[in-house]
PDBQT receptor file of N, H, CA, C and O in Angstrom, charges set to zero:
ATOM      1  N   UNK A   1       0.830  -1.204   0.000  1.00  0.00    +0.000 N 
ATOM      2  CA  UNK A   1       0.000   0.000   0.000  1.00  0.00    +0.000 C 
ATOM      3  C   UNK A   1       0.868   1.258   0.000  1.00  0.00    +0.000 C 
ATOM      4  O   UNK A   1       0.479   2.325  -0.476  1.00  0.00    +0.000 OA
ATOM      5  N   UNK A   2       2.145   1.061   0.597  1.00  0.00    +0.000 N 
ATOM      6  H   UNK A   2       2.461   0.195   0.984  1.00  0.00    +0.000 HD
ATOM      7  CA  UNK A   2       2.747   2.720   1.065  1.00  0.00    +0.000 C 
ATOM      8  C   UNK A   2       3.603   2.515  -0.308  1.00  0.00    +0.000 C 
ATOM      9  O   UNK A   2       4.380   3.414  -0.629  1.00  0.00    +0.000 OA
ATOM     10  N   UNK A   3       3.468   1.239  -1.208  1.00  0.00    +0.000 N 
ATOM     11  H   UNK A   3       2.837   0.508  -0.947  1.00  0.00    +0.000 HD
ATOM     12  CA  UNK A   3       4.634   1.521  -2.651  1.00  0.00    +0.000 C 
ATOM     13  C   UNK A   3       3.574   2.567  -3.542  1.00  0.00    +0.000 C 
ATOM     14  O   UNK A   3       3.962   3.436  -4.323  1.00  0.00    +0.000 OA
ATOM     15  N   UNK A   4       2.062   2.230  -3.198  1.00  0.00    +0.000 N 
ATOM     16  H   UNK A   4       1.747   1.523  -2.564  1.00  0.00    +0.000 HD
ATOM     17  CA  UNK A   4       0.880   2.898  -4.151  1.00  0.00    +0.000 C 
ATOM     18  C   UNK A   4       0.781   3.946  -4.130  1.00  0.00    +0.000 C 
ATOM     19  O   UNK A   4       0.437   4.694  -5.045  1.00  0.00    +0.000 OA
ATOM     20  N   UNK A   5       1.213   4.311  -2.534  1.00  0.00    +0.000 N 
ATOM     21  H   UNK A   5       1.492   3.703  -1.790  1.00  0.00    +0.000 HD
ATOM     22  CA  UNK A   5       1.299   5.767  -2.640  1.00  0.00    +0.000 C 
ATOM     23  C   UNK A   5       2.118   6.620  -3.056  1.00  0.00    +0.000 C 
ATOM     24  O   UNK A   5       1.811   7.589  -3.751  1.00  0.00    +0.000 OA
ATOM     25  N   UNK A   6       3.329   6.319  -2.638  1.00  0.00    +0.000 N 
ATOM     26  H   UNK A   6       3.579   5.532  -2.073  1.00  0.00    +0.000 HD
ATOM     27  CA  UNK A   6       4.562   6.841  -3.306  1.00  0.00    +0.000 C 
ATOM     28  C   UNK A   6       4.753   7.014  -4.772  1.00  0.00    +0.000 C 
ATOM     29  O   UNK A   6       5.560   7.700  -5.400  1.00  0.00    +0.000 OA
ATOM     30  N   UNK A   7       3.914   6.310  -5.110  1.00  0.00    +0.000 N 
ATOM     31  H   UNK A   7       3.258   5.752  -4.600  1.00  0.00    +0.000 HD
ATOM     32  CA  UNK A   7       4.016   5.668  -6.684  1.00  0.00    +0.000 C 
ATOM     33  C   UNK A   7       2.890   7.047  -7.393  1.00  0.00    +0.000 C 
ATOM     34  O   UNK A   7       2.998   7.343  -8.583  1.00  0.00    +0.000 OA
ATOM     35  N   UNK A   8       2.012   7.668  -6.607  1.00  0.00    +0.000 N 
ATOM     36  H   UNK A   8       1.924   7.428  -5.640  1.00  0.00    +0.000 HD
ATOM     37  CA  UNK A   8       0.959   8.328  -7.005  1.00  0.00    +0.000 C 
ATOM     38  C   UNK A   8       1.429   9.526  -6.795  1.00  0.00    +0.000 C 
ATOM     39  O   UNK A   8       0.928  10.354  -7.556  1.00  0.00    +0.000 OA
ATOM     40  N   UNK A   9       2.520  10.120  -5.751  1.00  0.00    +0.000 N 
ATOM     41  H   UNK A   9       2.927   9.448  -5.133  1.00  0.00    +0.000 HD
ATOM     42  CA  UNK A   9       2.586  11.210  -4.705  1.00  0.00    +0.000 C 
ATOM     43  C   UNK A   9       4.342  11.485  -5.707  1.00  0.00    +0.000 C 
ATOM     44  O   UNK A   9       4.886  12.576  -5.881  1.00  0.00    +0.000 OA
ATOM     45  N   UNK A  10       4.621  10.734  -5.974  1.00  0.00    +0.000 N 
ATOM     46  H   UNK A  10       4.179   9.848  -5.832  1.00  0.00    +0.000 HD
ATOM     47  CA  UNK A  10       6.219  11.201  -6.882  1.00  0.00    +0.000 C 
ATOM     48  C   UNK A  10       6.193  11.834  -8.235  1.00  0.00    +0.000 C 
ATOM     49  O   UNK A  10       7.232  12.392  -8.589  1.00  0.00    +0.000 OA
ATOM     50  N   UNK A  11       5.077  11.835  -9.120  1.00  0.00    +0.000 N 
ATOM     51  H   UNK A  11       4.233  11.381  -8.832  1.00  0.00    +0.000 HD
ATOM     52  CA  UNK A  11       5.052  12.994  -9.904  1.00  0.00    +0.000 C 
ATOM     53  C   UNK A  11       4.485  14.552  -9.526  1.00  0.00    +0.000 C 
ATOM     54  O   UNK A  11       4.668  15.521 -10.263  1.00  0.00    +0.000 OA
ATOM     55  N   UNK A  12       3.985  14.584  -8.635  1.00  0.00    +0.000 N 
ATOM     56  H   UNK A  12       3.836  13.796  -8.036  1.00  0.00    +0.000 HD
ATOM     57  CA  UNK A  12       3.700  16.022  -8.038  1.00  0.00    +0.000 C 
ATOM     58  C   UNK A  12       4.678  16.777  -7.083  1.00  0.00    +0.000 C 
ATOM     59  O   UNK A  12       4.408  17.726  -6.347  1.00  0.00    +0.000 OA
ATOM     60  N   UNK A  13       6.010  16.074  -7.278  1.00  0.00    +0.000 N 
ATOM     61  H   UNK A  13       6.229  15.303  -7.876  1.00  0.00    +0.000 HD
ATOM     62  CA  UNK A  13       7.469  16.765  -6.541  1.00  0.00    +0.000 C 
ATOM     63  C   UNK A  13       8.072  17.394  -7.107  1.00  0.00    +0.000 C 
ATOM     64  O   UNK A  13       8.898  18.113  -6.544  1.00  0.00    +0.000 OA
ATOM     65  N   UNK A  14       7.886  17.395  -8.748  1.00  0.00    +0.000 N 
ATOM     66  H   UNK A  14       7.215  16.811  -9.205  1.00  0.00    +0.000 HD
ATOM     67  CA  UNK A  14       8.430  18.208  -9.357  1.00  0.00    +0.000 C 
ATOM     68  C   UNK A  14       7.788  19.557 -10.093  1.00  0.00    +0.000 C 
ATOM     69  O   UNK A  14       6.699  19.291 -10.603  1.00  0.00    +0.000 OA
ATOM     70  N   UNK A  15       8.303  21.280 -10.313  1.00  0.00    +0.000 N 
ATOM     71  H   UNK A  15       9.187  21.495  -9.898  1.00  0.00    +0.000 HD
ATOM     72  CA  UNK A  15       6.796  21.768  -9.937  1.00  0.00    +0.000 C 
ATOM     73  C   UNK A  15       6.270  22.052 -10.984  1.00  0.00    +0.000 C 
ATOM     74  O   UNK A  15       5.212  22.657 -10.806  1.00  0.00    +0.000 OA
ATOM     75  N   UNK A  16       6.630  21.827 -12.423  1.00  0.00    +0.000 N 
ATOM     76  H   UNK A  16       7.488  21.335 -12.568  1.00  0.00    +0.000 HD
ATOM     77  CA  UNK A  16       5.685  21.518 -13.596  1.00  0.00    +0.000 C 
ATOM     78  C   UNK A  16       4.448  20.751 -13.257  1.00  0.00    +0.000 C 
ATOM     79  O   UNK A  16       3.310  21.210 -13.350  1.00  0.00    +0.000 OA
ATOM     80  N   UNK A  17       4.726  19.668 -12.896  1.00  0.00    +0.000 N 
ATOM     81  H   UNK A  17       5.651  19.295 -12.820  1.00  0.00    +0.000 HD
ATOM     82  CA  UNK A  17       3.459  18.880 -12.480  1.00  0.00    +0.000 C 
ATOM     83  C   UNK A  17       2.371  19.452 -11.371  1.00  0.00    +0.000 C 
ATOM     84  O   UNK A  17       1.231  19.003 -11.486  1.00  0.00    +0.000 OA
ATOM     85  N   UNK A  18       2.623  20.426 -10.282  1.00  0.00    +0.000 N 
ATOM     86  H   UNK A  18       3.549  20.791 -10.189  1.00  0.00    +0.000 HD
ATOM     87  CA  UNK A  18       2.107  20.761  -9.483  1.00  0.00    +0.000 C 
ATOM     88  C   UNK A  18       1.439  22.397 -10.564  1.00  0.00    +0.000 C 
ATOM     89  O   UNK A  18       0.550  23.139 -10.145  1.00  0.00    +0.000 OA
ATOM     90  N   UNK A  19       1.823  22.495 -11.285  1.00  0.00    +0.000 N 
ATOM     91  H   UNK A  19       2.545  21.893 -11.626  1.00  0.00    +0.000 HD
ATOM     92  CA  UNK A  19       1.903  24.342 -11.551  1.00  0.00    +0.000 C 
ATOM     93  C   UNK A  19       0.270  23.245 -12.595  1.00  0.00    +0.000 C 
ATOM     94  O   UNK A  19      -0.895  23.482 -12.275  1.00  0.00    +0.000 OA
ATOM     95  N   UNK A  20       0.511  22.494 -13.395  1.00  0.00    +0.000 N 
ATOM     96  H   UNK A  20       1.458  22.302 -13.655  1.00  0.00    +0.000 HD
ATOM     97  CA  UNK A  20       0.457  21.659 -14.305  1.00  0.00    +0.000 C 
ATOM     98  C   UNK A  20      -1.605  20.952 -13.210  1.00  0.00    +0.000 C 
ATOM     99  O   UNK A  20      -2.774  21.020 -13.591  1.00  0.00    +0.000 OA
ATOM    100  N   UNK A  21      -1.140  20.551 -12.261  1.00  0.00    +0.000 N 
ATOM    101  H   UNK A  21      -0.190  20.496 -11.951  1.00  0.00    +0.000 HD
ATOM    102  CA  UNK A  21      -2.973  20.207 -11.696  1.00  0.00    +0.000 C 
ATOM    103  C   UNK A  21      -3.483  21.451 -11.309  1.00  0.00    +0.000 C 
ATOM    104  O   UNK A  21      -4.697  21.648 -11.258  1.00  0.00    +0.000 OA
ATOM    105  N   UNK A  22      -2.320  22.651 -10.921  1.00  0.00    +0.000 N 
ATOM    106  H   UNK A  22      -1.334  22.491 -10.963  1.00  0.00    +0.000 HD
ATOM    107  CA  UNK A  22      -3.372  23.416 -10.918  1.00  0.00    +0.000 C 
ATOM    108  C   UNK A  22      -4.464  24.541 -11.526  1.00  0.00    +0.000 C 
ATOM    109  O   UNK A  22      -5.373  25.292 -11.173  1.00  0.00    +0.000 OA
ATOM    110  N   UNK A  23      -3.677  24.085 -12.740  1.00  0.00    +0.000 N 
ATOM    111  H   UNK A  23      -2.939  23.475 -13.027  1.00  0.00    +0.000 HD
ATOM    112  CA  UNK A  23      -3.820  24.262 -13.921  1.00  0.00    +0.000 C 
ATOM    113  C   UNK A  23      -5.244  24.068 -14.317  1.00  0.00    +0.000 C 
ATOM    114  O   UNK A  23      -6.166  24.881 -14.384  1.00  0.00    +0.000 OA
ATOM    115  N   UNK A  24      -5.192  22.710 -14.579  1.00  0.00    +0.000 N 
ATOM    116  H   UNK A  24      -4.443  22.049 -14.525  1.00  0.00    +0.000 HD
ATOM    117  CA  UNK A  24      -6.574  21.632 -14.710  1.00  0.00    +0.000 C 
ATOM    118  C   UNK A  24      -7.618  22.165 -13.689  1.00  0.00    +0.000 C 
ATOM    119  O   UNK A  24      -8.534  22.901 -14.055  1.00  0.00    +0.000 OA
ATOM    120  N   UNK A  25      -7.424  21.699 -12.158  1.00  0.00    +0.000 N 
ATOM    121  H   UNK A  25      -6.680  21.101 -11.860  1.00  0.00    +0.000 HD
ATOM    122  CA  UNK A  25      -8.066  22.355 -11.483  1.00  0.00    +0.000 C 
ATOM    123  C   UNK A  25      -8.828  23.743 -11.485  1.00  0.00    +0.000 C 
ATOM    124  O   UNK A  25      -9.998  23.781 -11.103  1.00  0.00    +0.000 OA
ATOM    125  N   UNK A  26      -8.395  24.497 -11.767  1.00  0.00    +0.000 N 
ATOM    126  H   UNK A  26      -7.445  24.467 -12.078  1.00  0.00    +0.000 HD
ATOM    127  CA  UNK A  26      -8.789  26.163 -12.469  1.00  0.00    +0.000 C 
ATOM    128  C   UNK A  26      -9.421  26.118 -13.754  1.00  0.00    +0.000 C 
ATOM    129  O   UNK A  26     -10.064  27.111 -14.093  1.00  0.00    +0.000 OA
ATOM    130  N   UNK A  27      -9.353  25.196 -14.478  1.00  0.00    +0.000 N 
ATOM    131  H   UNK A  27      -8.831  24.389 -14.202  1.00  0.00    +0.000 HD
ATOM    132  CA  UNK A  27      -9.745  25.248 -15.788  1.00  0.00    +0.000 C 
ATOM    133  C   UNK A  27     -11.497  24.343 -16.008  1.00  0.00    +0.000 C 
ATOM    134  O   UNK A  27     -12.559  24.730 -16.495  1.00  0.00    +0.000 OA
ATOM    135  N   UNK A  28     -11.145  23.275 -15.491  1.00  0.00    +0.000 N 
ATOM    136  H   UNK A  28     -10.283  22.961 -15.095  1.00  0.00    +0.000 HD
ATOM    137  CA  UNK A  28     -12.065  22.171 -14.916  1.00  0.00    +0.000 C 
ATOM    138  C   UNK A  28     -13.259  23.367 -14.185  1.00  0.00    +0.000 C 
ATOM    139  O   UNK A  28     -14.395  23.671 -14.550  1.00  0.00    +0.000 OA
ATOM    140  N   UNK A  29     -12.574  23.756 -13.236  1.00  0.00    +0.000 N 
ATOM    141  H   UNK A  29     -11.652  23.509 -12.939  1.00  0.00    +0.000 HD
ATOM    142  CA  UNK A  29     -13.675  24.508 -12.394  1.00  0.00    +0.000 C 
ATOM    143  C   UNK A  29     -14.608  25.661 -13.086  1.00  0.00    +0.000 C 
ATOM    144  O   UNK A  29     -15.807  25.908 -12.957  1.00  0.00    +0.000 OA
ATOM    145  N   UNK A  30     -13.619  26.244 -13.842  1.00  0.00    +0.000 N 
ATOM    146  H   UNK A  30     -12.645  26.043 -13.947  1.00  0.00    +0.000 HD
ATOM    147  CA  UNK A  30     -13.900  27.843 -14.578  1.00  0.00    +0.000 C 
ATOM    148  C   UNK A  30     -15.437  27.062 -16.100  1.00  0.00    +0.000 C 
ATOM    149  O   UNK A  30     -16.425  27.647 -16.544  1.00  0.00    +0.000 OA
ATOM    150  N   UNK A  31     -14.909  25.631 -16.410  1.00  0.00    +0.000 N 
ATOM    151  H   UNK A  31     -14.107  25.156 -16.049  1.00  0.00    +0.000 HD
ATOM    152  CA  UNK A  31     -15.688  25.284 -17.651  1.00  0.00    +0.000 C 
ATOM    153  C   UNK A  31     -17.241  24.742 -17.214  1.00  0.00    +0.000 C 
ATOM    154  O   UNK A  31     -18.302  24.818 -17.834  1.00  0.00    +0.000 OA
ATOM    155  N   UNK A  32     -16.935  24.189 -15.943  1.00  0.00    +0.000 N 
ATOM    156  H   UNK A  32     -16.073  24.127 -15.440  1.00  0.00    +0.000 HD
ATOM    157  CA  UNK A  32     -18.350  23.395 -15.290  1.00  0.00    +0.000 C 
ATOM    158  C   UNK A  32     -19.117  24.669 -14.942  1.00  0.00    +0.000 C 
ATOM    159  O   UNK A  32     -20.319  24.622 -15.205  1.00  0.00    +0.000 OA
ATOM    160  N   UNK A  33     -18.596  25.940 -14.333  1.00  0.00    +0.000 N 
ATOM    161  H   UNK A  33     -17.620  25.979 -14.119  1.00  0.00    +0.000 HD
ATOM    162  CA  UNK A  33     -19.783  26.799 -13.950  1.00  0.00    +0.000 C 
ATOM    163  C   UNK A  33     -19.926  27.611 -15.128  1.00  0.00    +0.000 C 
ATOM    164  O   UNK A  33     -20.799  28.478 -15.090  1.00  0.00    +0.000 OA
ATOM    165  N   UNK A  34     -19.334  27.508 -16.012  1.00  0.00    +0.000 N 
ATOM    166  H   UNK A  34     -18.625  26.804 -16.042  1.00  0.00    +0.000 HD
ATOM    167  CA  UNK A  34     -19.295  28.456 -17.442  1.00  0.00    +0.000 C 
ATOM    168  C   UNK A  34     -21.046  27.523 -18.041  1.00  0.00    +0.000 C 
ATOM    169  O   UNK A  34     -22.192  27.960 -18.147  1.00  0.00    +0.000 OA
ATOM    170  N   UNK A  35     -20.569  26.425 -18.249  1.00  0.00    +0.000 N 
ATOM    171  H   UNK A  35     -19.638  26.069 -18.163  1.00  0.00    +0.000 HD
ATOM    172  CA  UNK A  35     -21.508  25.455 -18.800  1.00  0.00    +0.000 C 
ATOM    173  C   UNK A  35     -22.645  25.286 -18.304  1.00  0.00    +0.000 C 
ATOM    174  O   UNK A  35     -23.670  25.348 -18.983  1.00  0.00    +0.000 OA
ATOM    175  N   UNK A  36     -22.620  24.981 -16.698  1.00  0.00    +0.000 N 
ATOM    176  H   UNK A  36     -21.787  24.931 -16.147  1.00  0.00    +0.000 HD
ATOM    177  CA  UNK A  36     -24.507  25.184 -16.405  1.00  0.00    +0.000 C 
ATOM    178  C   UNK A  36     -24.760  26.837 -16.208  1.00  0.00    +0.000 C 
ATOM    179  O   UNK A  36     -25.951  26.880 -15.898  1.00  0.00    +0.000 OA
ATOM    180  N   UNK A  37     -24.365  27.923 -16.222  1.00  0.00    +0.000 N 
ATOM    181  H   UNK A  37     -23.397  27.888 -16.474  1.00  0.00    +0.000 HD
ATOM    182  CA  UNK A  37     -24.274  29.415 -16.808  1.00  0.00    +0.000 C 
ATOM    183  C   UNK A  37     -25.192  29.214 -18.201  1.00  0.00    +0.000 C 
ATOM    184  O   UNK A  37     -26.305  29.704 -18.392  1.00  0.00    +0.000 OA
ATOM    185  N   UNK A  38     -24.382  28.307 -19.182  1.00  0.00    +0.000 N 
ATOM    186  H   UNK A  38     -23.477  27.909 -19.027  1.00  0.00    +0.000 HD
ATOM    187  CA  UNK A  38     -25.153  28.734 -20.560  1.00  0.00    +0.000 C 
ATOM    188  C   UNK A  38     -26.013  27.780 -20.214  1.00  0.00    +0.000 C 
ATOM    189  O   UNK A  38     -27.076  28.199 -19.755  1.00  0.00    +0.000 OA
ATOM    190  N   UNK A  39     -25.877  26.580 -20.295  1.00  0.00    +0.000 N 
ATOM    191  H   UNK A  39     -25.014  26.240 -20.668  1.00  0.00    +0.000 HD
ATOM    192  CA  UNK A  39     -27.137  25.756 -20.457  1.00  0.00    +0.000 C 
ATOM    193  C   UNK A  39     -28.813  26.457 -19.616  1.00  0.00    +0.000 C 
ATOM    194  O   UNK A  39     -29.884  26.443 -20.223  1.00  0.00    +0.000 OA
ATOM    195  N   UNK A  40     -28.673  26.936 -18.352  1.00  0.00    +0.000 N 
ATOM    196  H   UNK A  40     -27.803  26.947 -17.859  1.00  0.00    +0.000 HD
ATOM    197  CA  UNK A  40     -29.248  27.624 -17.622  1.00  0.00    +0.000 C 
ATOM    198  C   UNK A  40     -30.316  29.107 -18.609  1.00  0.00    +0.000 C 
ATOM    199  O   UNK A  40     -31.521  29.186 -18.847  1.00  0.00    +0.000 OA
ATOM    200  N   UNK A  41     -29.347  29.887 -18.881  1.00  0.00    +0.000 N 
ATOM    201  H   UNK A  41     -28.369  29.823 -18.688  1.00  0.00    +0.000 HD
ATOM    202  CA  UNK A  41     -29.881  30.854 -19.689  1.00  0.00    +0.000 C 
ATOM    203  C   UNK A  41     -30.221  30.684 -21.049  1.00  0.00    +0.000 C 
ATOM    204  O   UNK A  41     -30.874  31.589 -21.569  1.00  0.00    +0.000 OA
ATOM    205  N   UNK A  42     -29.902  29.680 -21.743  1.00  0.00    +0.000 N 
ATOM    206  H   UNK A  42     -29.372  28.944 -21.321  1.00  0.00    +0.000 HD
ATOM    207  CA  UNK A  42     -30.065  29.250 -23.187  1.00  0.00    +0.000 C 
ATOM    208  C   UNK A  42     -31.267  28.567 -22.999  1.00  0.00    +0.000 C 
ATOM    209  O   UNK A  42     -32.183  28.679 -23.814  1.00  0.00    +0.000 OA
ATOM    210  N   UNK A  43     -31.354  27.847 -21.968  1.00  0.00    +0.000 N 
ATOM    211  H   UNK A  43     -30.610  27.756 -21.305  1.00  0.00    +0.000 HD
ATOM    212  CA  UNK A  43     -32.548  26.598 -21.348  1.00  0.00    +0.000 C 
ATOM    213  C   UNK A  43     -33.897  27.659 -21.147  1.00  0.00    +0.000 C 
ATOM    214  O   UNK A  43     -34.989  27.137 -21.371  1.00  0.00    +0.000 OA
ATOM    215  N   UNK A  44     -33.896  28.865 -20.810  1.00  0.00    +0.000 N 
ATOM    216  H   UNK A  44     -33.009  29.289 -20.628  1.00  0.00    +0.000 HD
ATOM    217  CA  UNK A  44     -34.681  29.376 -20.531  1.00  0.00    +0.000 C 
ATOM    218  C   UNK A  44     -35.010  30.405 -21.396  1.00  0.00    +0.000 C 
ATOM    219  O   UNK A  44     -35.979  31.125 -21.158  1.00  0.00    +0.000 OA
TER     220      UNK A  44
């Protein structure tokens, strides 16, 4: 179990990868409330 983790937790040490989810994270977030936004006002 602690190789699974290590194994999951060792590409986010370097900080491309960290700059890199939070990236996604911000983007992910910004598209889901963008999307029920239009669907919402287009819907209506």
């Amino acid at each position: 179990m602690n190789d699974l983790m290590e194994l999951l937790i060792t590409p986010f040490t370097f900080p491309f990868m960290q700059k890199a989810i939070i990236t996604t994270l911000v983007t992910g977030t910004v598209c889901a409330m963008l999307s029920c936004f239009l669907i919402l006002k287009v819907g209506l």
